[in-house]
Biopython code that builds the backbone (N, CA, C, O; Angstrom):
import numpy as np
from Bio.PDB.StructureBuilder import StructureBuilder

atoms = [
    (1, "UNK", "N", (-4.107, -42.337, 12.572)),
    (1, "UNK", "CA", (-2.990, -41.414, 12.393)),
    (1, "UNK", "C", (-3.536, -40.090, 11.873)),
    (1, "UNK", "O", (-4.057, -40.124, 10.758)),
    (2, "UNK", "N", (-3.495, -38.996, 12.484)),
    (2, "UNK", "CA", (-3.337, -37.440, 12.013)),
    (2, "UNK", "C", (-2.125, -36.521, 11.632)),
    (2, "UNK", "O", (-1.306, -36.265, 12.515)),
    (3, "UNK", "N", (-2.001, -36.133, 10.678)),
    (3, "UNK", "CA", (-1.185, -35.456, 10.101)),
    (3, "UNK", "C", (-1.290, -34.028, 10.471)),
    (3, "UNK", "O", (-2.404, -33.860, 10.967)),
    (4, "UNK", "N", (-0.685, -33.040, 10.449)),
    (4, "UNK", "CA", (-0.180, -31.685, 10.848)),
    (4, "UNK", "C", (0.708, -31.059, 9.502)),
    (4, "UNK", "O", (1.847, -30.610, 9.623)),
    (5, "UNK", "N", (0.229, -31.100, 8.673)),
    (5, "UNK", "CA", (1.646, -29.952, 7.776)),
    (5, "UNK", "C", (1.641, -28.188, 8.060)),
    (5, "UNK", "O", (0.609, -27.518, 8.031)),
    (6, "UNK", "N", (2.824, -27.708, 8.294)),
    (6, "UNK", "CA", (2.901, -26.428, 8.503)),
    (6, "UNK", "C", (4.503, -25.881, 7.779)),
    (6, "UNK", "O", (5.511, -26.533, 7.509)),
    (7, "UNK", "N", (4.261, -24.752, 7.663)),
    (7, "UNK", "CA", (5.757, -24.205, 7.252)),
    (7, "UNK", "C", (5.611, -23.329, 5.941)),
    (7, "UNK", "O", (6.499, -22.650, 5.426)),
    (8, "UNK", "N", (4.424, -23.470, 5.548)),
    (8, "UNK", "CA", (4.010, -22.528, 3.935)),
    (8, "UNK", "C", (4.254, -21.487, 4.168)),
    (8, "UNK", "O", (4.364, -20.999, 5.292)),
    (9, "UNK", "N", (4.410, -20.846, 2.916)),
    (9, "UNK", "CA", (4.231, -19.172, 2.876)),
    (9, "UNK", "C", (5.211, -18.672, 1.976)),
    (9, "UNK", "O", (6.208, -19.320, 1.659)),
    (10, "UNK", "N", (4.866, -17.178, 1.430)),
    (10, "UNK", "CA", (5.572, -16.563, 0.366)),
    (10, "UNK", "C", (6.786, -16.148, 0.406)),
    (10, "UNK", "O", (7.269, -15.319, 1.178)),
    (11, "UNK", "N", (7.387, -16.841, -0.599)),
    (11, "UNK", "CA", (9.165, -16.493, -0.851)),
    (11, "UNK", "C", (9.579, -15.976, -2.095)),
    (11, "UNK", "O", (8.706, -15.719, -2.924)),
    (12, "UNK", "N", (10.462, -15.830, -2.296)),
    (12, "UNK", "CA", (11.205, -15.226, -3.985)),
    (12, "UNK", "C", (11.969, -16.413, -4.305)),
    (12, "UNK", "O", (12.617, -17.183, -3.595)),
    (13, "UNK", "N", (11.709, -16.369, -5.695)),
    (13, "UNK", "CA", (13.017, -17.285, -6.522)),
    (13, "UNK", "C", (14.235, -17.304, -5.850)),
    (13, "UNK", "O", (15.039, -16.399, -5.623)),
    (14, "UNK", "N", (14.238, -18.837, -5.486)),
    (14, "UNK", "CA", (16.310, -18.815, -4.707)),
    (14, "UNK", "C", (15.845, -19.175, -3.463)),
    (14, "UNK", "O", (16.503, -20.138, -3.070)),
    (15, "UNK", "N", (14.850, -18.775, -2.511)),
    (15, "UNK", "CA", (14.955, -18.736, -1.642)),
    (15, "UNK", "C", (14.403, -20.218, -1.003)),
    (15, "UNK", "O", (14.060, -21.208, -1.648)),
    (16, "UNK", "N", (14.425, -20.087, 0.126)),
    (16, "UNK", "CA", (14.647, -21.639, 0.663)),
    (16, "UNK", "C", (13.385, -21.676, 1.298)),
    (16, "UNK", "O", (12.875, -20.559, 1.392)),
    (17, "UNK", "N", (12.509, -22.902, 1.910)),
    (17, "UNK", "CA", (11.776, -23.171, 2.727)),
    (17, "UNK", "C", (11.490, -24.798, 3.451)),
    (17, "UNK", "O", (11.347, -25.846, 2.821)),
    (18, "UNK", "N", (11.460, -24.592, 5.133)),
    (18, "UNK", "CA", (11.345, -26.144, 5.490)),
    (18, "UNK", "C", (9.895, -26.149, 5.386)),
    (18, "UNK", "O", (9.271, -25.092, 5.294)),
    (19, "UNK", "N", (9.150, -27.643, 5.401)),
    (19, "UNK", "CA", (7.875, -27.952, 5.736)),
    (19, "UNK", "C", (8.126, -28.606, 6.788)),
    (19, "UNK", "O", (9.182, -29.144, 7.120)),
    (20, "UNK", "N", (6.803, -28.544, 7.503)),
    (20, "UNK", "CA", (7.205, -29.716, 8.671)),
    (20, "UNK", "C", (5.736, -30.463, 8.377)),
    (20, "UNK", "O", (4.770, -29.942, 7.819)),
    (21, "UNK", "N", (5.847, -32.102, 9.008)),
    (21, "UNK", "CA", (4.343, -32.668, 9.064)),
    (21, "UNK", "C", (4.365, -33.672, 10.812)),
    (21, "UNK", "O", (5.042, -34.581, 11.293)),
    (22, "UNK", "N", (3.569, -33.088, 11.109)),
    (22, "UNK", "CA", (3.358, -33.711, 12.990)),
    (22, "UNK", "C", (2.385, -34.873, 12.939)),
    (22, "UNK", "O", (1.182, -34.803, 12.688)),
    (23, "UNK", "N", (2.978, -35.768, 13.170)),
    (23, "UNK", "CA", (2.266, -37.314, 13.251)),
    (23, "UNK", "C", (1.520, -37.325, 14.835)),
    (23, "UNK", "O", (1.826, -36.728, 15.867)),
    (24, "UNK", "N", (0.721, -38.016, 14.608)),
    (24, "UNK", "CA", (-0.525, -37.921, 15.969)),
    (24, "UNK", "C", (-1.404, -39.091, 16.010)),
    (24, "UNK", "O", (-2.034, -39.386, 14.994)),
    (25, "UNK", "N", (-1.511, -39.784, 17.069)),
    (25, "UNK", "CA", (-2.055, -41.120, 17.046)),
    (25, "UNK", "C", (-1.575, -42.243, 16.935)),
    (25, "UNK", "O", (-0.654, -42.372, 17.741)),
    (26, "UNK", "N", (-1.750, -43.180, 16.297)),
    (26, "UNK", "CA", (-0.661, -44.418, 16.024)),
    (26, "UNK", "C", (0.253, -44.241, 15.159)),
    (26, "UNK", "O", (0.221, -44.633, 13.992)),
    (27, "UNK", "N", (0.966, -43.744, 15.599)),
    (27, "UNK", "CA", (2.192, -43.301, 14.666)),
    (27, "UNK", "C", (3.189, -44.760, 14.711)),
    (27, "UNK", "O", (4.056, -45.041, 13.884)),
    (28, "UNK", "N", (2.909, -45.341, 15.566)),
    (28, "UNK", "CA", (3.759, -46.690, 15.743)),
    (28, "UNK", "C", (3.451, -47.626, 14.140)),
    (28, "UNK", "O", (4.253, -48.224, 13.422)),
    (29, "UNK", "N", (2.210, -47.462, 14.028)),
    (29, "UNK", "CA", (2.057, -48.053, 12.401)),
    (29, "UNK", "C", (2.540, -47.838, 11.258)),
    (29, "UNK", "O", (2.670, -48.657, 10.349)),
    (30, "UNK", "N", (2.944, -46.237, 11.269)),
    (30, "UNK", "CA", (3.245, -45.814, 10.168)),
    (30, "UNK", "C", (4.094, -46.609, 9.615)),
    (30, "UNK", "O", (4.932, -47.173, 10.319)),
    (31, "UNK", "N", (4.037, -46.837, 8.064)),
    (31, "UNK", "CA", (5.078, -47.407, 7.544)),
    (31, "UNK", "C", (5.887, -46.140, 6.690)),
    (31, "UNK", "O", (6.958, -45.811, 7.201)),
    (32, "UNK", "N", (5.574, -45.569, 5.727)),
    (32, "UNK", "CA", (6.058, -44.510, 5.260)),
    (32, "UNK", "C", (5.210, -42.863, 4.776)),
    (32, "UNK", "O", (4.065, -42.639, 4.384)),
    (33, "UNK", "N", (6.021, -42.237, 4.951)),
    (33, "UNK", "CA", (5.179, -40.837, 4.461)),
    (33, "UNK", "C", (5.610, -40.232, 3.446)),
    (33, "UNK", "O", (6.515, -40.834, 2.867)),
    (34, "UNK", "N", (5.243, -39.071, 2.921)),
    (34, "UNK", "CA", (5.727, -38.556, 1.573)),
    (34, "UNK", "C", (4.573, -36.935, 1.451)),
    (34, "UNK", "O", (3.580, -36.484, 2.022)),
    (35, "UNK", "N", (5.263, -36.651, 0.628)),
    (35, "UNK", "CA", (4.805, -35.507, 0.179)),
    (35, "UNK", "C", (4.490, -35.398, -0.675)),
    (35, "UNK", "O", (5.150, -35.902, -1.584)),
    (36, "UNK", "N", (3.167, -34.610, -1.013)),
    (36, "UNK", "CA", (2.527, -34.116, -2.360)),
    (36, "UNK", "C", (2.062, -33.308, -2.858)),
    (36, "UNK", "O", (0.851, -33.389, -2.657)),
    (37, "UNK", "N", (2.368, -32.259, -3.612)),
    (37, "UNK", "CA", (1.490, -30.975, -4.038)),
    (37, "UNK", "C", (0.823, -31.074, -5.655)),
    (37, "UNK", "O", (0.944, -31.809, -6.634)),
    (38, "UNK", "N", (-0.025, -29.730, -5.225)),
    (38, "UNK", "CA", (-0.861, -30.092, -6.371)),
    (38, "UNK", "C", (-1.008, -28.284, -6.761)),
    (38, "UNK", "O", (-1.867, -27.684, -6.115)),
    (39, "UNK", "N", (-0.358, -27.646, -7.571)),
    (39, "UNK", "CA", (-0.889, -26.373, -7.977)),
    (39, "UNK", "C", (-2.177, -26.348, -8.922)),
    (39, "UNK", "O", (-2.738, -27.277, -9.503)),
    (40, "UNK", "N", (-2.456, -24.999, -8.886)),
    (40, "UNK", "CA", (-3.985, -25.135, -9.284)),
    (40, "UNK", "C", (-4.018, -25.312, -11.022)),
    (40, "UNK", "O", (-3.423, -24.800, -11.970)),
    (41, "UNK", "N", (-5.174, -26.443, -10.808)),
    (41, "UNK", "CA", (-5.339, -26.409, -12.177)),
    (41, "UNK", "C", (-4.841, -27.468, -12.873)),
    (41, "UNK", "O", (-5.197, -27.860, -13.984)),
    (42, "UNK", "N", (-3.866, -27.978, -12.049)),
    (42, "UNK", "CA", (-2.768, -29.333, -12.158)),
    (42, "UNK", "C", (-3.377, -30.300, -11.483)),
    (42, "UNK", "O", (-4.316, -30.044, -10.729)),
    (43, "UNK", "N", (-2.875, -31.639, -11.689)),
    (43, "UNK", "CA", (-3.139, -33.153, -10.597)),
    (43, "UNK", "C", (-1.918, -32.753, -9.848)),
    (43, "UNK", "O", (-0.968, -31.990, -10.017)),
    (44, "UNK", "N", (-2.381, -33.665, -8.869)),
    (44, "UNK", "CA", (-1.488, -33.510, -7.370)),
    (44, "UNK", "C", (-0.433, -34.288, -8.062)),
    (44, "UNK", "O", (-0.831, -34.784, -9.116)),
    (45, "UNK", "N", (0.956, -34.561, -7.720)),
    (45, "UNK", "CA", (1.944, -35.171, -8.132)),
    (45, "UNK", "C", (3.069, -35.108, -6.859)),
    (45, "UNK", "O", (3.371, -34.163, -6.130)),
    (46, "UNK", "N", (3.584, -36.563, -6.900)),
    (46, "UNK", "CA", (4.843, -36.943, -5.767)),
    (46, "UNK", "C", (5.640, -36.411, -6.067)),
    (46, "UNK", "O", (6.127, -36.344, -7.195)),
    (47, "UNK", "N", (6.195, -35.527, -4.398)),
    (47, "UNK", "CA", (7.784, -34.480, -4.742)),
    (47, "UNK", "C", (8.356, -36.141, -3.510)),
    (47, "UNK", "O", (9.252, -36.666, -4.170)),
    (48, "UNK", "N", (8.260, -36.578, -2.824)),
    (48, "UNK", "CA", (9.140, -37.254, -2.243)),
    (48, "UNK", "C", (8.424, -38.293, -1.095)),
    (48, "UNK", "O", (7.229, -38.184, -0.822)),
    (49, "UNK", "N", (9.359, -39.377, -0.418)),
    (49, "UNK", "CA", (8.533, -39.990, 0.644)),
    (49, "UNK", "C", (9.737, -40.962, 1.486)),
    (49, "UNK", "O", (10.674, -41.466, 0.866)),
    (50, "UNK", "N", (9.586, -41.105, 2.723)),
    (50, "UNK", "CA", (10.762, -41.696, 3.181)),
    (50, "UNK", "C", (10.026, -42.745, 4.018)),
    (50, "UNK", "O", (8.851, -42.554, 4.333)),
    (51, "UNK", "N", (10.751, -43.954, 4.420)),
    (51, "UNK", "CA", (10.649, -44.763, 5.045)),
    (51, "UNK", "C", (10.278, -44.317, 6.387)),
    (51, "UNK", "O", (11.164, -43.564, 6.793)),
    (52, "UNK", "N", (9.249, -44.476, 7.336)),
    (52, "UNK", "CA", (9.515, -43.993, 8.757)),
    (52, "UNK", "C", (10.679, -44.879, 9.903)),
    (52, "UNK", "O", (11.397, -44.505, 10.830)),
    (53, "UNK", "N", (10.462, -45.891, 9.408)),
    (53, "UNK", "CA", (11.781, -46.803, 10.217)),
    (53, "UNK", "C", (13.078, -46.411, 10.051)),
    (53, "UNK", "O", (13.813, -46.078, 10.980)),
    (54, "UNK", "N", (13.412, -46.442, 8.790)),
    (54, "UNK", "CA", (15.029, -46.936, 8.123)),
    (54, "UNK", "C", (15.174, -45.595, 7.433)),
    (54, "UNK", "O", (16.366, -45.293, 7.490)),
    (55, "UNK", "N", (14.452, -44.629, 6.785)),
    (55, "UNK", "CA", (14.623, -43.655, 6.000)),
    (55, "UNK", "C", (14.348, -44.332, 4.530)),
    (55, "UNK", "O", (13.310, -44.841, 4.106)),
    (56, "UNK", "N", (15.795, -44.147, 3.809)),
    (56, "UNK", "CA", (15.042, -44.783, 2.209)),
    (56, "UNK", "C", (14.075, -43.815, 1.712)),
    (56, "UNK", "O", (12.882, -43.980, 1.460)),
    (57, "UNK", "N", (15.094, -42.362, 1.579)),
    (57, "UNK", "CA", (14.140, -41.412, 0.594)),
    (57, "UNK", "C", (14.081, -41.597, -0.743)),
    (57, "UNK", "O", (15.047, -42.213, -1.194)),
    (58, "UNK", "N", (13.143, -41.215, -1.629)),
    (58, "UNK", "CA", (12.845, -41.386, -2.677)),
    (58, "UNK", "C", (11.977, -39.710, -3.133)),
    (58, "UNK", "O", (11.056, -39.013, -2.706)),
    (59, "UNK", "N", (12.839, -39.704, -4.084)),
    (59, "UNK", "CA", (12.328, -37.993, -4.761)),
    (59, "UNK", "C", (11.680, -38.240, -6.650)),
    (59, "UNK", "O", (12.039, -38.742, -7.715)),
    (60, "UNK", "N", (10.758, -37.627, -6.154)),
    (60, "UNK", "CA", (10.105, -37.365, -7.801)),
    (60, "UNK", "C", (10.386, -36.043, -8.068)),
    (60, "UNK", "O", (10.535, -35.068, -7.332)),
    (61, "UNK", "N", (10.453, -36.282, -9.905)),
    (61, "UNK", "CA", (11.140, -35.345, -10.558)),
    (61, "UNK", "C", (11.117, -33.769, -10.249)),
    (61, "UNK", "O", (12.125, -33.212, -10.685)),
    (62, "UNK", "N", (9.957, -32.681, -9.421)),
    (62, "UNK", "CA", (10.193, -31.880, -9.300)),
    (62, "UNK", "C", (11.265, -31.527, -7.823)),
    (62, "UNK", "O", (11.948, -30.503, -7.804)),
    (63, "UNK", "N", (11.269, -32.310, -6.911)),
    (63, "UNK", "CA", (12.242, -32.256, -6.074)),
    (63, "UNK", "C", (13.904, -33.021, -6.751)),
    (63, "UNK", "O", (14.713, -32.692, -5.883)),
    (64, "UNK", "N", (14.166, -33.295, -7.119)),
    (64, "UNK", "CA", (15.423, -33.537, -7.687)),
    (64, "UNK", "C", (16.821, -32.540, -7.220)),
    (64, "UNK", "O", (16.726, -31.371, -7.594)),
    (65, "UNK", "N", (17.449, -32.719, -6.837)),
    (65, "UNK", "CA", (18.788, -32.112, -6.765)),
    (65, "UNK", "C", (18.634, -30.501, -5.721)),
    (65, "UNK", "O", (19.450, -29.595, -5.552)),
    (66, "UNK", "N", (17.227, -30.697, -5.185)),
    (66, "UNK", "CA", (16.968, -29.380, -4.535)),
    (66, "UNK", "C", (16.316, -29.418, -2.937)),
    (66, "UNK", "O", (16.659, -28.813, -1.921)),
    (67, "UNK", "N", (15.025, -30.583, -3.238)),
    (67, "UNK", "CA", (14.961, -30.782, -2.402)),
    (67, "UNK", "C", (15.479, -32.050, -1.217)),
    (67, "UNK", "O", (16.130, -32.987, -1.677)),
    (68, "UNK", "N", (15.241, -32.035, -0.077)),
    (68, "UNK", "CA", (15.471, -32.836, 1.069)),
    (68, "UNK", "C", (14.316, -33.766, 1.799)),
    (68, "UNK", "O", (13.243, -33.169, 1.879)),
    (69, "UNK", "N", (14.310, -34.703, 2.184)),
    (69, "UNK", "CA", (12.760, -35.143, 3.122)),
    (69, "UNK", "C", (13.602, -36.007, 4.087)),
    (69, "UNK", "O", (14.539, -36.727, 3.741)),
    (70, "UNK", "N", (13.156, -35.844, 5.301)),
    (70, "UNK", "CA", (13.760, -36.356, 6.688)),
    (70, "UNK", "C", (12.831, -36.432, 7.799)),
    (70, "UNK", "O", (11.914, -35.623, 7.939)),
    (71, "UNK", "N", (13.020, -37.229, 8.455)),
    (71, "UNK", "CA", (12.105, -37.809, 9.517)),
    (71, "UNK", "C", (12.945, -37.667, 11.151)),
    (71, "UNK", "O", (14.116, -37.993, 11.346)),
    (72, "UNK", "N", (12.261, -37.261, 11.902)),
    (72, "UNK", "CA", (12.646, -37.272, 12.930)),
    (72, "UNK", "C", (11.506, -38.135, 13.840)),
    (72, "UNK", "O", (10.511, -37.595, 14.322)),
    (73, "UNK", "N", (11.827, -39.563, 13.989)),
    (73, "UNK", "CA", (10.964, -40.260, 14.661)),
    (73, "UNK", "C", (10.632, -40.005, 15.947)),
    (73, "UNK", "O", (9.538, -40.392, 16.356)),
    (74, "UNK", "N", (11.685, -39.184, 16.958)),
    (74, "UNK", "CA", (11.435, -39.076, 18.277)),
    (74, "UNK", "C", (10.446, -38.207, 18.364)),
    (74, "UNK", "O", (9.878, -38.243, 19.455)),
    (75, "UNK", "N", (10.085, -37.532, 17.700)),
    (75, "UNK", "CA", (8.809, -35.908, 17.510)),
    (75, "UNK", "C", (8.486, -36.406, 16.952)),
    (75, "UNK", "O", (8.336, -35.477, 16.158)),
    (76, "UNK", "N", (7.863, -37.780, 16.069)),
    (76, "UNK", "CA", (6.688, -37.786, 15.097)),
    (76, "UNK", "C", (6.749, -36.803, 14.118)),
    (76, "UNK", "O", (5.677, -36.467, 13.614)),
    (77, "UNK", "N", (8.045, -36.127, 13.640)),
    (77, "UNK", "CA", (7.835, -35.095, 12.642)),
    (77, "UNK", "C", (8.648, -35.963, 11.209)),
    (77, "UNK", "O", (9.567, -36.771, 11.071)),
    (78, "UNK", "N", (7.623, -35.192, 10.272)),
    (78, "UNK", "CA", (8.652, -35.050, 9.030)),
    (78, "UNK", "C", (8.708, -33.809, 8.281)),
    (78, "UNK", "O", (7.885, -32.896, 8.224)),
    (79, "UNK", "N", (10.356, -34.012, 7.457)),
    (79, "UNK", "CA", (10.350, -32.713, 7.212)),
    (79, "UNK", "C", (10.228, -32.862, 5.603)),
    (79, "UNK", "O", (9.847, -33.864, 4.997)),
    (80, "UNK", "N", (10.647, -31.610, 5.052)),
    (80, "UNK", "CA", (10.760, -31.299, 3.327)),
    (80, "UNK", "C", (11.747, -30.111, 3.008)),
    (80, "UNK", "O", (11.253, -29.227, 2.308)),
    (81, "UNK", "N", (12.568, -30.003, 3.255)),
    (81, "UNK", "CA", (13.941, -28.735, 2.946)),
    (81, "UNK", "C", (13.601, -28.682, 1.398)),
    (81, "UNK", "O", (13.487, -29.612, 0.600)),
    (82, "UNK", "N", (13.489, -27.492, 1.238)),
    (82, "UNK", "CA", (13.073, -26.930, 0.169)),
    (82, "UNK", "C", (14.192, -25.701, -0.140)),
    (82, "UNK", "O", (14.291, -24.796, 0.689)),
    (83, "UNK", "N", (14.926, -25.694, -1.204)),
    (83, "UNK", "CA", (15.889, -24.870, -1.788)),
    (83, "UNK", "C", (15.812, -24.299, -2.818)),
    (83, "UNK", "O", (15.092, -24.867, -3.639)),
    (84, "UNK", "N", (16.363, -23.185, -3.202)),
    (84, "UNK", "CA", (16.416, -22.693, -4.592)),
    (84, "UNK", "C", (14.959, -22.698, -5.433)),
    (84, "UNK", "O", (14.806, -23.125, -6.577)),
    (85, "UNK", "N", (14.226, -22.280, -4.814)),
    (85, "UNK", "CA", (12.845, -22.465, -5.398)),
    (85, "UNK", "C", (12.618, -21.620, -6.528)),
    (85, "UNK", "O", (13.204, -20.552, -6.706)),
    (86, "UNK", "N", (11.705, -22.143, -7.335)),
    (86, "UNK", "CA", (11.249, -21.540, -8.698)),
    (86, "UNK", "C", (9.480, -21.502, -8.729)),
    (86, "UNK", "O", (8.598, -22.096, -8.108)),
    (87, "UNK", "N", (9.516, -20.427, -9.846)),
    (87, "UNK", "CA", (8.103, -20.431, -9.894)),
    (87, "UNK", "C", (7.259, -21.716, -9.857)),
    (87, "UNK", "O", (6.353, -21.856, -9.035)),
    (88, "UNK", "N", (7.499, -22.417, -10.542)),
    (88, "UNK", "CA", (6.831, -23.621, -10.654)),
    (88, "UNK", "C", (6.626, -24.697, -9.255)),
    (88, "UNK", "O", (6.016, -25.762, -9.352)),
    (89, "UNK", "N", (7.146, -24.288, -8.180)),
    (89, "UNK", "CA", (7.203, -25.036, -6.975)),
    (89, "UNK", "C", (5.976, -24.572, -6.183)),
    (89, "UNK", "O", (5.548, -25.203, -5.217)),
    (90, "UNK", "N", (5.389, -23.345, -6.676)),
    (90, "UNK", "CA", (4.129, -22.658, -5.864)),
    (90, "UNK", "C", (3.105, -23.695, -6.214)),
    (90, "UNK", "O", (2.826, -24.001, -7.373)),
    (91, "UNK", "N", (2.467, -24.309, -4.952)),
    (91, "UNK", "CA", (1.287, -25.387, -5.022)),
    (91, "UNK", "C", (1.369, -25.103, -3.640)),
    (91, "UNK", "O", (2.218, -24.436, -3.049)),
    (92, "UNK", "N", (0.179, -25.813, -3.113)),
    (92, "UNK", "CA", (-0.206, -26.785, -1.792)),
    (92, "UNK", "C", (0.027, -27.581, -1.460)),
    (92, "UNK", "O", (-0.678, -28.497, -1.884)),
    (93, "UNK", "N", (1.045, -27.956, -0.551)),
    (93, "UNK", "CA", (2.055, -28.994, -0.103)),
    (93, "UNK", "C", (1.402, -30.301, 0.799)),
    (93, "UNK", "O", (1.510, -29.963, 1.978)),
    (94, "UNK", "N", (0.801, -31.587, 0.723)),
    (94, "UNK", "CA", (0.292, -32.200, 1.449)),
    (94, "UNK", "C", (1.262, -33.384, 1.804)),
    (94, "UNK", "O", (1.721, -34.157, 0.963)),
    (95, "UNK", "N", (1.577, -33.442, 3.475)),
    (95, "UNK", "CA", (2.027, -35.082, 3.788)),
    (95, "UNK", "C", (1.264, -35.784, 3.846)),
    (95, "UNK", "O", (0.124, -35.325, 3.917)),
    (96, "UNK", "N", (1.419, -37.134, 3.848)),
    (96, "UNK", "CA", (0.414, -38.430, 3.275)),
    (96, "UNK", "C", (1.031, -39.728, 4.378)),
    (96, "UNK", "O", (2.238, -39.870, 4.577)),
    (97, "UNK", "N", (0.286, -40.345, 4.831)),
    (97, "UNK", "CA", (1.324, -41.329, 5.812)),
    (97, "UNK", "C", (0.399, -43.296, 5.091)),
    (97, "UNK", "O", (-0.738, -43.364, 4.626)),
    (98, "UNK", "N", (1.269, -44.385, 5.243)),
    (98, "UNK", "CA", (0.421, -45.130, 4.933)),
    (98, "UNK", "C", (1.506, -46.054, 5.552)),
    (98, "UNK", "O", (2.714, -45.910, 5.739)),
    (99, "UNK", "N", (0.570, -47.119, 5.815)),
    (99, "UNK", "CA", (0.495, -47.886, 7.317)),
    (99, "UNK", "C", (1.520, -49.275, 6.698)),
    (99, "UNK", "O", (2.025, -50.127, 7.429)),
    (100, "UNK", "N", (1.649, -49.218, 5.178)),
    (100, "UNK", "CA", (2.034, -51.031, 4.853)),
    (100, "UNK", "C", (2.737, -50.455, 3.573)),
    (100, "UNK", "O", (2.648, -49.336, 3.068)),
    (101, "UNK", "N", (3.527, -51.655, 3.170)),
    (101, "UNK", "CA", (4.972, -51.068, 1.565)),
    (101, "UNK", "C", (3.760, -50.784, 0.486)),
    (101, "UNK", "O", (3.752, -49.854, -0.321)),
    (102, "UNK", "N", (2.792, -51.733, 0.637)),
    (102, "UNK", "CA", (1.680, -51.933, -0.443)),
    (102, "UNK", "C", (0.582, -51.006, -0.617)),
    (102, "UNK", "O", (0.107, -50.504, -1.636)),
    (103, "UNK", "N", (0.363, -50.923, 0.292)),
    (103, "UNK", "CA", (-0.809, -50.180, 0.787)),
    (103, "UNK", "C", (-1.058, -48.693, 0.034)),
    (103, "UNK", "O", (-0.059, -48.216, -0.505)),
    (104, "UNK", "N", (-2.160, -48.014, -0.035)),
    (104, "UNK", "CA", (-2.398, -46.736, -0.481)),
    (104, "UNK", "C", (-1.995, -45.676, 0.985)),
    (104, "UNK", "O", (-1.864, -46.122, 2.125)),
    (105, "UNK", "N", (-1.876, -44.434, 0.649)),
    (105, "UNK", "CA", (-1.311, -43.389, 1.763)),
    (105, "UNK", "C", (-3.213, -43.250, 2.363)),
    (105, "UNK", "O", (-4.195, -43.620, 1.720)),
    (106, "UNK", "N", (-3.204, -42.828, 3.271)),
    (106, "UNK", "CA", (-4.617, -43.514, 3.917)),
    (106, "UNK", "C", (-4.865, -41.978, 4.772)),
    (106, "UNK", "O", (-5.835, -41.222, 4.842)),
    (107, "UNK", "N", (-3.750, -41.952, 5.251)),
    (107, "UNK", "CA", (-4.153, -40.196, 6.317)),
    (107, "UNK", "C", (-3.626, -39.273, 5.537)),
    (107, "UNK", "O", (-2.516, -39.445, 5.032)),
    (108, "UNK", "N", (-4.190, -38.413, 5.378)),
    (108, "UNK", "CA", (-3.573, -36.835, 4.846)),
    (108, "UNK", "C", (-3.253, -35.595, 5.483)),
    (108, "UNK", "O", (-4.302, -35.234, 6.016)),
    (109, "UNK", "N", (-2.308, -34.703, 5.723)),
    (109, "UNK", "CA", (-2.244, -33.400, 6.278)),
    (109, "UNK", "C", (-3.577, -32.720, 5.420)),
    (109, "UNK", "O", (-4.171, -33.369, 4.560)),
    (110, "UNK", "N", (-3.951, -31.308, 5.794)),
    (110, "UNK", "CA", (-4.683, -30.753, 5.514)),
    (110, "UNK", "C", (-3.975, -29.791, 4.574)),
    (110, "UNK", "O", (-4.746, -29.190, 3.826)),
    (111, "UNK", "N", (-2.895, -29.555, 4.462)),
    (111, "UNK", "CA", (-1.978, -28.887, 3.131)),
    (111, "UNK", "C", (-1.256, -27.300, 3.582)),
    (111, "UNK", "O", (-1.732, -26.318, 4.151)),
    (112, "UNK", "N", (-0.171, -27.544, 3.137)),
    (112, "UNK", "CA", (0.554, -25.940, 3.580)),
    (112, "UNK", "C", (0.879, -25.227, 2.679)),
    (112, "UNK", "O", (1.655, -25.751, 1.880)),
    (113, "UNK", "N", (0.513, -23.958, 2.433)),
    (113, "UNK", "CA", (0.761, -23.521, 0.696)),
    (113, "UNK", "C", (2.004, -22.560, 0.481)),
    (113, "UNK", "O", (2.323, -21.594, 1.173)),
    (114, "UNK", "N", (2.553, -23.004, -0.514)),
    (114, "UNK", "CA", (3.710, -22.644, -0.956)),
    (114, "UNK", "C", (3.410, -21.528, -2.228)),
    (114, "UNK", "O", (2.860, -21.832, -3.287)),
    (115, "UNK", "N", (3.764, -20.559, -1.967)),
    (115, "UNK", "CA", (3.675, -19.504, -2.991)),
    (115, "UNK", "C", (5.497, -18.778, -3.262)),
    (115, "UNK", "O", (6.275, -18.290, -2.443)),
    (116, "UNK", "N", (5.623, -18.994, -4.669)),
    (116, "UNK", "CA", (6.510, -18.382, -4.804)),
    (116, "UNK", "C", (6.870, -17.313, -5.818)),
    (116, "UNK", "O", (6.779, -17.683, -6.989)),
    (117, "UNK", "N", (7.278, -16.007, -5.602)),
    (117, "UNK", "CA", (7.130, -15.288, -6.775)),
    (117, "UNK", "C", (8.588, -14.446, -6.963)),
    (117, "UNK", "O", (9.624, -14.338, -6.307)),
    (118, "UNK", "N", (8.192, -14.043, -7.930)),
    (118, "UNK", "CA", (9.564, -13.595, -9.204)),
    (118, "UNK", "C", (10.657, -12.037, -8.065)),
    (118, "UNK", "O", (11.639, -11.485, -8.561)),
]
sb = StructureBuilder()
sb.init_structure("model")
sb.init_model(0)
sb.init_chain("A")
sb.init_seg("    ")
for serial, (resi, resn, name, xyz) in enumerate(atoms, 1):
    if name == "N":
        sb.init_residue(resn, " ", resi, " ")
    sb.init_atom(name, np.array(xyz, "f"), 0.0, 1.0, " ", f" {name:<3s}", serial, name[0])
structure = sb.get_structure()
């Protein structure tokens, strides 16, 4: 499985942004994907991750009440709706895909960077 994240780039406080991540290869395995950024200087930390079958999103605390994560299985895409952004949301955005419920996330996007300023 190869990952694709795209959709970064500089916004102002408030303003909105989608990510997208393009699945490639055996995507038939995937079991679930998710998202992760890591601003500098910080550990990487989970904003969200959804089931690829059934959905069953799940959001960590900096996505809460703002952001979105959705899958569109027929395109191998997933997404990340990103709203109302704040300074603190500026990192490098990576999707992560992993093949089993148990399992560690195994493929990585190469990262889309999110900059946001005042």
């Amino acid at each position: 499985v190869q990952l694709q994240a795209s959709g970064g780039g500089l916004v102002r406080t408030g303003d909105s942004l989608r990510l997208s991540c393009a699945a490639s290869g055996r995507t038939f395995r995937i079991y679930r994907m998710g998202w992760f950024r890591q601003a500098p200087g910080k550990e990487r930390e989970f904003v969200a991750h959804i089931t690829w079958s059934g959905g069953s999103p799940l959001y960590g605390d900096p996505a809460a009440g703002r952001f979105s994560i959705s899958r569109n299985k027929a395109q191998n895409t997933m997404y990340l709706q990103m709203n109302n952004l704040k300074l603190e949301d500026s990192a490098v955005y990576y999707c992560a895909a992993k093949l089993s419920p148990g399992g560690e996330y195994i493929a990585w996007g190469q990262g889309t960077l999110v900059t946001v300023s005042s």
